[in-house]
C-alpha positions as CSV (number, residue, x, y, z in Angstrom):
1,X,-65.4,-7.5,-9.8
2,X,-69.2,-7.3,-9.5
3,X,-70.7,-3.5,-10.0
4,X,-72.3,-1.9,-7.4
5,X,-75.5,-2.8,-9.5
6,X,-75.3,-6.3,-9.5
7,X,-74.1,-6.7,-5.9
8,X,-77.1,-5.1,-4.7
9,X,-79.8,-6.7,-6.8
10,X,-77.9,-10.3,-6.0
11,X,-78.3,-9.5,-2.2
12,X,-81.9,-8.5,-2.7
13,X,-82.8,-11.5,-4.3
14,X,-80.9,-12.9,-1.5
15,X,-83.2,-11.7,1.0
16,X,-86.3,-11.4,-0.4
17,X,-88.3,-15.0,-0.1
18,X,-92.1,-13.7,0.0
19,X,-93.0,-14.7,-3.2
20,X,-91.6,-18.3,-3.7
21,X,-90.9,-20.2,0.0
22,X,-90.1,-23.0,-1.9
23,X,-87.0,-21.3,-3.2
24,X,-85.9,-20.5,0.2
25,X,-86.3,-23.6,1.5
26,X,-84.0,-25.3,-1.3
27,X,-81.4,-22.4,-1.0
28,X,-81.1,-23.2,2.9
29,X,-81.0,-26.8,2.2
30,X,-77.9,-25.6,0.1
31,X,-76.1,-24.3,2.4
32,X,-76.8,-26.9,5.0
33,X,-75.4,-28.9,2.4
34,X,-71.9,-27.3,1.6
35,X,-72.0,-26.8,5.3
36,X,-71.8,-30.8,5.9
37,X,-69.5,-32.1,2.9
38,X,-67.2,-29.1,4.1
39,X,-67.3,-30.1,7.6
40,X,-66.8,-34.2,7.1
41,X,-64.4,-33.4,4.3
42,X,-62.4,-31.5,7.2
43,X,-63.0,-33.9,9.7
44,X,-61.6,-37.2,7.6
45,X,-58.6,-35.0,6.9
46,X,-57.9,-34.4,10.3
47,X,-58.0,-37.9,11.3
48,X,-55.9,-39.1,8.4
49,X,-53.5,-36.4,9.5
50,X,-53.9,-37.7,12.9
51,X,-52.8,-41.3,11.8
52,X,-50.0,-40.4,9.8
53,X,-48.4,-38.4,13.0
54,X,-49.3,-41.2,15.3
55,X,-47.7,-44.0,13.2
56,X,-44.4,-41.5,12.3
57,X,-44.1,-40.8,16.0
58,X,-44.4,-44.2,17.2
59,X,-42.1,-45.7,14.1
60,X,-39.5,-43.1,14.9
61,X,-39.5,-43.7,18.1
62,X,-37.6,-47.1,17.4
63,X,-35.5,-46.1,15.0
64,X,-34.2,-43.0,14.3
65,X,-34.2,-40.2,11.6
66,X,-30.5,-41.0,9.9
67,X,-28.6,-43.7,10.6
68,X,-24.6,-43.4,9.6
69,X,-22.8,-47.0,8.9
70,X,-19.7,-48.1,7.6
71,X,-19.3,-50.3,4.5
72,X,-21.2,-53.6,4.4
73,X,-20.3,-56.3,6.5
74,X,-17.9,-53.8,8.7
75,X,-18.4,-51.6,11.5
76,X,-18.0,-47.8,11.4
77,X,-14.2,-46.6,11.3
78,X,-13.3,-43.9,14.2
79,X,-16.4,-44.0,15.1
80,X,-15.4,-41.4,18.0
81,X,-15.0,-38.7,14.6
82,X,-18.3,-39.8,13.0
83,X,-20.1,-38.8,16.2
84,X,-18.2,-35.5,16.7
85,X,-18.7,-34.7,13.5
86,X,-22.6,-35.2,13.2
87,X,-22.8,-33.4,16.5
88,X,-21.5,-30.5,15.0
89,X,-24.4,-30.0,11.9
90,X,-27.1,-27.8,13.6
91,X,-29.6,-29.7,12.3
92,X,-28.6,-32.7,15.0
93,X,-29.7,-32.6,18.2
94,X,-28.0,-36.4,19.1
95,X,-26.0,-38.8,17.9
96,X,-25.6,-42.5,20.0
97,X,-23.5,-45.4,18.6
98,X,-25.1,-48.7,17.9
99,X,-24.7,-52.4,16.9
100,X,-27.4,-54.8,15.2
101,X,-27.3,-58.6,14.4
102,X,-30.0,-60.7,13.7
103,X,-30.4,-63.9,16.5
104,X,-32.1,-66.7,17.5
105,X,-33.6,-66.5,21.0
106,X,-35.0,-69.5,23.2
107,X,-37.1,-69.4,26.5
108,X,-40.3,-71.2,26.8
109,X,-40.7,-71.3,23.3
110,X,-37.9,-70.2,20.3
111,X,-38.1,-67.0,17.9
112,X,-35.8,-64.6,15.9
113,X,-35.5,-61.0,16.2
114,X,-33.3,-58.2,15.8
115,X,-30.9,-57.4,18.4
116,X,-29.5,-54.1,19.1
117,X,-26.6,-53.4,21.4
118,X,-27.2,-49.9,22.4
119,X,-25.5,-47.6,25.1
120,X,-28.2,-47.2,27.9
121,X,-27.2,-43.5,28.5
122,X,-27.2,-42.1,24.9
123,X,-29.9,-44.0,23.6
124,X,-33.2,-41.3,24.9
125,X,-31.3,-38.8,22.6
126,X,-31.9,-40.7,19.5
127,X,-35.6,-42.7,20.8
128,X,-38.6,-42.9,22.5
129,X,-37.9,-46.5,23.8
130,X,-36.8,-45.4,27.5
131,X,-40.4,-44.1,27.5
132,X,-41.9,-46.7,26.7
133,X,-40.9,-49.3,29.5
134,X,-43.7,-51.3,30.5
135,X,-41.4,-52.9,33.3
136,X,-37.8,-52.2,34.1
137,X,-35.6,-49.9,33.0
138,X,-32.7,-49.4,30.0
139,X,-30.0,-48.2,32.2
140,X,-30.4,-51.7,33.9
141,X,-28.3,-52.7,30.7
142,X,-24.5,-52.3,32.1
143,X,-21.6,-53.4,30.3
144,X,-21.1,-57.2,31.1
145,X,-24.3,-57.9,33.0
146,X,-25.5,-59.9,29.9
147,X,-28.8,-58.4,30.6
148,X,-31.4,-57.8,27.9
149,X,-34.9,-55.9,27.5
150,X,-37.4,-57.2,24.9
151,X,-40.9,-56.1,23.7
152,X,-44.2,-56.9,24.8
153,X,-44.7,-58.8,22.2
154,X,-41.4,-60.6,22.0
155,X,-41.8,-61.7,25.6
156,X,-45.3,-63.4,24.9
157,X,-44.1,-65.3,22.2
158,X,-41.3,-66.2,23.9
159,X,-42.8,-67.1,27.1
160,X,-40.4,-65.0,28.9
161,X,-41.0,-62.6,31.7
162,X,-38.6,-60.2,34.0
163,X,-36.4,-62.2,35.8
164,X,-36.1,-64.9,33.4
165,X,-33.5,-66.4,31.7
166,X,-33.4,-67.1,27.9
167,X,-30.6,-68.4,25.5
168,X,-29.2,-66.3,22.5
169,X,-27.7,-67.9,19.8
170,X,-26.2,-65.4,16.4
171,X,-24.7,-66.3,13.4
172,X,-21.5,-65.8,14.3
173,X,-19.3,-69.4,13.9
174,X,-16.6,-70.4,16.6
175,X,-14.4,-72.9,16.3
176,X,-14.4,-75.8,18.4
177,X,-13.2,-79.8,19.1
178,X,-16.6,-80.5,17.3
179,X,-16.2,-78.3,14.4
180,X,-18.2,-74.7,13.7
181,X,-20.9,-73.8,16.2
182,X,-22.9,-70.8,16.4
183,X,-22.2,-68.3,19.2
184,X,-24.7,-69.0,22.1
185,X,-25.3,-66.9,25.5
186,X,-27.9,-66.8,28.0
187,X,-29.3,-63.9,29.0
188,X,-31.5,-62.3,31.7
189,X,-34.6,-60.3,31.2
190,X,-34.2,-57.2,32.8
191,X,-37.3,-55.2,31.0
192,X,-40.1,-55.2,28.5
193,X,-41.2,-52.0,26.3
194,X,-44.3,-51.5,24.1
195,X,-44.0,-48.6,21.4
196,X,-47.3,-49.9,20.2
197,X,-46.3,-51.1,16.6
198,X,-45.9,-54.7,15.8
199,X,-42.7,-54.2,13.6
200,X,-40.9,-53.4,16.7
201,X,-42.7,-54.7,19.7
202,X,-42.6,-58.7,18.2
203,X,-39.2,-58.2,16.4
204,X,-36.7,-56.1,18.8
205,X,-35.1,-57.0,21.2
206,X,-31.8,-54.7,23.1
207,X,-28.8,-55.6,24.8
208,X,-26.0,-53.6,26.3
209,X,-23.4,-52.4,23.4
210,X,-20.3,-53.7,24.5
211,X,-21.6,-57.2,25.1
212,X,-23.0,-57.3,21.3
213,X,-19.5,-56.4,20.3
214,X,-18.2,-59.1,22.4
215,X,-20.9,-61.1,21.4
216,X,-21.0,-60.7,17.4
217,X,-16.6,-60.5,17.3
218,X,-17.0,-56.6,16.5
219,X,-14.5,-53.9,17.3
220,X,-16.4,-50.8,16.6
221,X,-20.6,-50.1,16.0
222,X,-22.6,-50.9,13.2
223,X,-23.6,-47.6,12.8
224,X,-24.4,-44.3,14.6
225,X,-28.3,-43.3,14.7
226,X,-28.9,-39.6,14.7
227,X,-32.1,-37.4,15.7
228,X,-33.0,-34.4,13.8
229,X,-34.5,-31.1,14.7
230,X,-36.9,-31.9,11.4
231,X,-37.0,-35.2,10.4
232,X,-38.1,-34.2,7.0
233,X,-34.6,-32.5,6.7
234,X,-32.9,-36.1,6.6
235,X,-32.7,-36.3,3.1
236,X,-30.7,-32.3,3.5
237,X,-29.1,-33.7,6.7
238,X,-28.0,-36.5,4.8
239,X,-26.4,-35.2,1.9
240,X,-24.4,-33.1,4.1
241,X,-22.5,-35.4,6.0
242,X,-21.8,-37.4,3.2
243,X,-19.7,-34.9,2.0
244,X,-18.3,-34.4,5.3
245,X,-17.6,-37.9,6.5
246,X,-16.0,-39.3,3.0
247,X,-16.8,-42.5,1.4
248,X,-16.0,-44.9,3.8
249,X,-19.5,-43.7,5.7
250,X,-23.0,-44.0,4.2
251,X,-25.5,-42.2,5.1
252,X,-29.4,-43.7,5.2
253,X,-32.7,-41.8,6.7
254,X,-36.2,-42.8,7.7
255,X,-37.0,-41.8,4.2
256,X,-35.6,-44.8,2.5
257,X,-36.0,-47.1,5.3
258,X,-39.9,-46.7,5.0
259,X,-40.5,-45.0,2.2
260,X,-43.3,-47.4,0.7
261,X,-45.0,-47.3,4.0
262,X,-45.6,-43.4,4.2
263,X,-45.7,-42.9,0.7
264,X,-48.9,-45.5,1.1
265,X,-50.6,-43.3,3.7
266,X,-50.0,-39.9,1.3
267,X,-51.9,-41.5,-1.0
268,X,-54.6,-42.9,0.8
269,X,-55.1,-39.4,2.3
270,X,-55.4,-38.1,-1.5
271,X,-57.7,-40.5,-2.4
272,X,-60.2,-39.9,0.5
273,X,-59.7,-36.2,-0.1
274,X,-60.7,-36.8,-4.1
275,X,-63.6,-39.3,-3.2
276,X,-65.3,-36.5,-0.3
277,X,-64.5,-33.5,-2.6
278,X,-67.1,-36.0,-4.8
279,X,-69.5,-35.4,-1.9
280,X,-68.7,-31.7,-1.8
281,X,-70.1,-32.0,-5.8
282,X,-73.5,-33.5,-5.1
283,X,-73.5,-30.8,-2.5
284,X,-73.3,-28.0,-5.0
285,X,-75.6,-29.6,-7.3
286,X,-78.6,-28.4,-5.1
287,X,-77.1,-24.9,-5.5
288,X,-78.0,-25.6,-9.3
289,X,-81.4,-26.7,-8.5
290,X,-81.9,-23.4,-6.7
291,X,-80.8,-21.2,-9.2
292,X,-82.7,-22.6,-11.7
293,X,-85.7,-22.3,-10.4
294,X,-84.8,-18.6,-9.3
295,X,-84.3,-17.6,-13.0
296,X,-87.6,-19.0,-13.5
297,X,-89.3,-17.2,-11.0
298,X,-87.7,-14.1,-12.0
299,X,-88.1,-14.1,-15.7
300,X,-90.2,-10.7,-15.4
301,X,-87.7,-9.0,-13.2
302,X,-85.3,-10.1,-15.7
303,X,-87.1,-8.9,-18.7
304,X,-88.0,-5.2,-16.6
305,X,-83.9,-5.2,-16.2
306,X,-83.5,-5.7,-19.7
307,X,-86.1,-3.2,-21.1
308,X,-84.4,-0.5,-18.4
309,X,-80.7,-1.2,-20.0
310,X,-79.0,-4.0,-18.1
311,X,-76.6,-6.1,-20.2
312,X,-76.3,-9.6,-20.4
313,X,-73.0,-9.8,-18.6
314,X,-75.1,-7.3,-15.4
315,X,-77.9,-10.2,-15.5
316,X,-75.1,-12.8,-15.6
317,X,-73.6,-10.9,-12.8
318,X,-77.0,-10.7,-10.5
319,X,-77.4,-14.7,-10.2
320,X,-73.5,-15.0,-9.7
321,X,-73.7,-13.1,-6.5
322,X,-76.3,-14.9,-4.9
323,X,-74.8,-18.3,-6.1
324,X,-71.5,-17.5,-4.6
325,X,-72.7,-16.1,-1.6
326,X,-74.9,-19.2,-0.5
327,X,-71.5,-21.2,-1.3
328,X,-69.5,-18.7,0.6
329,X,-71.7,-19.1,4.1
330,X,-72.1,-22.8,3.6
331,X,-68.5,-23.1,3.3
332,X,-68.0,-21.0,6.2
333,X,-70.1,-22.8,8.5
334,X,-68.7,-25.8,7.3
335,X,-65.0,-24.4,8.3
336,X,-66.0,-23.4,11.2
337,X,-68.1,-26.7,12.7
338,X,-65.3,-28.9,10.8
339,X,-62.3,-26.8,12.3
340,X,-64.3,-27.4,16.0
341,X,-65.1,-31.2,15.0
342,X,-61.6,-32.0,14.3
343,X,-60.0,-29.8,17.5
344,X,-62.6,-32.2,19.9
345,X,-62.8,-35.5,18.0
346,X,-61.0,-37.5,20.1
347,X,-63.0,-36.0,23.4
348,X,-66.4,-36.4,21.6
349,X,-65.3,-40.0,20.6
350,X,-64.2,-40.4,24.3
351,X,-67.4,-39.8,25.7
352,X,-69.3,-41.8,22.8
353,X,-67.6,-45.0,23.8
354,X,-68.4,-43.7,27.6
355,X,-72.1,-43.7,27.2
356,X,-72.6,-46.4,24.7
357,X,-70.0,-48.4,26.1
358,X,-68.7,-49.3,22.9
359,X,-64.5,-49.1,22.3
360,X,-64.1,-48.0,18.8
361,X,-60.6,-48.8,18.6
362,X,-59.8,-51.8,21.5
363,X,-56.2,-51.9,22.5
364,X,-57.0,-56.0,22.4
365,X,-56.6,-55.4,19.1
366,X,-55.1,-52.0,17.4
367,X,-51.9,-50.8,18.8
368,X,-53.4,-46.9,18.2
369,X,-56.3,-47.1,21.1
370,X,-57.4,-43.4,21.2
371,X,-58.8,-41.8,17.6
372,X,-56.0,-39.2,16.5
373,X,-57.0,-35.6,15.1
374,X,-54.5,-33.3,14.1
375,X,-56.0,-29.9,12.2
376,X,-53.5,-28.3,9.4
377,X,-54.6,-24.9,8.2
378,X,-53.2,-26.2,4.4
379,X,-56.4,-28.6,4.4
380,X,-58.8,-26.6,5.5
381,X,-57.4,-23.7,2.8
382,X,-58.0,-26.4,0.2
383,X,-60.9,-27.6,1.3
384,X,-62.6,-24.0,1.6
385,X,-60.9,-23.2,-2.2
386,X,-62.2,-26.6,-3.9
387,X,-65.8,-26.1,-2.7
388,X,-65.8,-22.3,-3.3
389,X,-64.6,-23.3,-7.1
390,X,-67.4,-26.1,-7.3
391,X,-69.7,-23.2,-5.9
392,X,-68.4,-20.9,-8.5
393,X,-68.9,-23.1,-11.4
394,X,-72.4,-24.1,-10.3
395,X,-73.7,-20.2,-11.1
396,X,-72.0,-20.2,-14.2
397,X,-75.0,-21.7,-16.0
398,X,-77.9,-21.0,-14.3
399,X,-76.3,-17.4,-14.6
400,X,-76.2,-17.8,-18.0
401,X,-79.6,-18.7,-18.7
402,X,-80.9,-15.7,-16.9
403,X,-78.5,-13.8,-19.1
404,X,-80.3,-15.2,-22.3
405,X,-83.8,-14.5,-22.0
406,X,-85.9,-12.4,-24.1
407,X,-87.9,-9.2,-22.5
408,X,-90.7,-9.5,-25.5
409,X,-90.7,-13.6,-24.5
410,X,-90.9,-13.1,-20.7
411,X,-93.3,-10.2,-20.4
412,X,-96.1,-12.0,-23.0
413,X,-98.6,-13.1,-20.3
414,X,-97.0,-10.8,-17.4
């Protein structure tokens, strides 16, 4: 903590620019500096921030935050209990049955996907897909209607549109006079979703649950998917019911479905944080240049202070001050303007592509159309901490400098 002293004298030198314009011109330039790195640093981490939610929201909004199965290769056992049970944790707000096979589908044109036999009436509890209907609706999937919905992209490369008719075949053998043929059943197209992500949009395709049973020889679901007041309590979420359903059950979350994939965009957002804190550093290297050249300029003040008493450490002290206080109001511009950038980026971006008429991100070809911002308080705090430390470390030795020269020295040709 800075005496009264040094606080006073730091501020003063602060303030006082007659003498050497030049001086004052690099210390504004300083803080126009911090001022920018802060704000872009703040910015960049917004929109990172704003990707990772956009691509969590959209992936789990196909599949869900646990999923509860039976062994491999069987379908979940009182399934009826499984659900009641899951209902019951507090951390569940819905539970809906489901069955999955892989297939072959045919139309204009052939391709495989994953089908899912869900039931029409649970299945909003546990996704987003109901919302996402470009045409049709899910609860046009009833129980023997053999109806099916497909995504966007599904249907182009299938050729098929609502209304048609396409042929399912799934690796499921029957018997017949011929020998062992695949299960095959035509279908109609009933509606087409887009969630906006190419895993699901190109590869899913859903069916009414009791026809997949019928269809694949099951008795019972392939599992139960479950959505989650938090989804980054699955891994708690997860543990618990595997004590509570017993080993027959297992118990899977988002987490290990796509763990590569987030873990991925963490560390891209560390790296881009480590590579602008980098810009942050050139930044604070003109706060060097400026308090080098103050010492200079005040090597007779410095040498007066001396002579009337003041220690090292109270010179040390004087330079510190105004060091850290040109960090402290460049990094509080920079908070502030990077806070406001982030909070209207995707306005300000609107109205860019408005008047230039340039689309920065064309839905022709990136599923995420519209340039995501989402502020944490977290990053800024770190973002305000790292550059006050850079600005802290950058008075040290200028500071230091002042603090070793000589009265006799300095006041020779004064």
């Amino acid at each position: 903590m800075f005496r009264p002293l040094e606080l006073f004298i730091g501020l003063r030198y602060t303030r006082a620019k007659r003498r050497n314009q030049f001086i004052s011109f690099i210390s504004t330039v300083s803080i126009v500096c911090i001022a920018i790195s802060v704000t872009a640093l703040i910015t960049v981490m917004s929109v990172m921030n704003g990707f990772d939610n956009e691509l969590r929201t959209r992936i789990l909004g196909a599949i869900s935050h646990a999923t509860v199965s039976g062994l491999p290769g069987e379908s979940v056992q009182n399934w009826p209990r499984a659900v009641q049970i899951t209902d019951a944790n507090k951390h569940v707000l819905g539970a809906a049955p489901y069955v999955e096979m892989q297939a072959f589908l045919q139309a204009r044109r052939p391709s495989g996907a994953l089908v899912r036999g869900i039931e029409p009436s649970e299945e909003p509890k546990v996704s987003d897909i109901g919302i996402h209907m470009v045409e049709g609706r899910l609860t046009d999937l009833t129980p023997s209607s053999w109806n099916i919905v497909l995504g966007r992209e599904l249907a182009m490369t299938l050729g098929a549109s609502v209304g048609d008719k396409i042929t399912m075949a799934v690796p499921e053998l029957r018997a017949t006079p011929m020998g062992s043929v695949p299960r095959v059943r035509g279908f109609k197209v009933v509606g087409i979703f887009e969630l906006g992500m190419q895993e699901f949009d190109a590869n899913l395709a859903l069916i009414n649950m009791s026809d997949a049973e019928r269809l694949n020889s099951m008795t019972g679901p392939t599992g139960i998917r479950l959505r989650l007041d938090d989804m980054f309590n699955a891994g708690l979420v997860a543990h618990q019911l595997a004590d509570q359903l017993g080993q027959v059950y297992r118990v899977d979350t988002w987490m290990d479905s796509h763990a590569n994939f987030f873990s991925a965009i963490s560390m891209e957002k560390k790296v881009m944080f480590i590579i602008l804190s980098l810009i942050i550093l050139v930044a604070v290297i003109n706060l060097i240049s400026m308090l080098m050249m103050l010492v200079t300029d005040k090597q007779a003040d410095i040498a007066i202070l001396r002579t009337l008493g003041s220690t090292p450490r109270s010179i040390m002290g004087m330079f510190m001050v105004q060091g850290v206080l040109v960090g402290v109001v460049g990094i509080g511009f920079g908070v502030g303007l990077g806070s406001l950038l982030s909070w209207k980026l995707p306005v300000i971006v609107k109205w860019i592509e408005n008047v230039t008429g340039v689309t920065f991100l064309s839905p022709d070809v990136y599923y995420i159309s519209e340039l995501p911002s989402k502020l944490l308080a977290s990053d800024v705090g770190w973002v305000a901490l790292i550059t006050f430390l850079f600005s802290l470390l950058a008075t040290l030795y200028p500071a230091w400098r002042a603090s070793r020269t000589q009265p006799a020295q300095a006041l020779r040709y004064e």
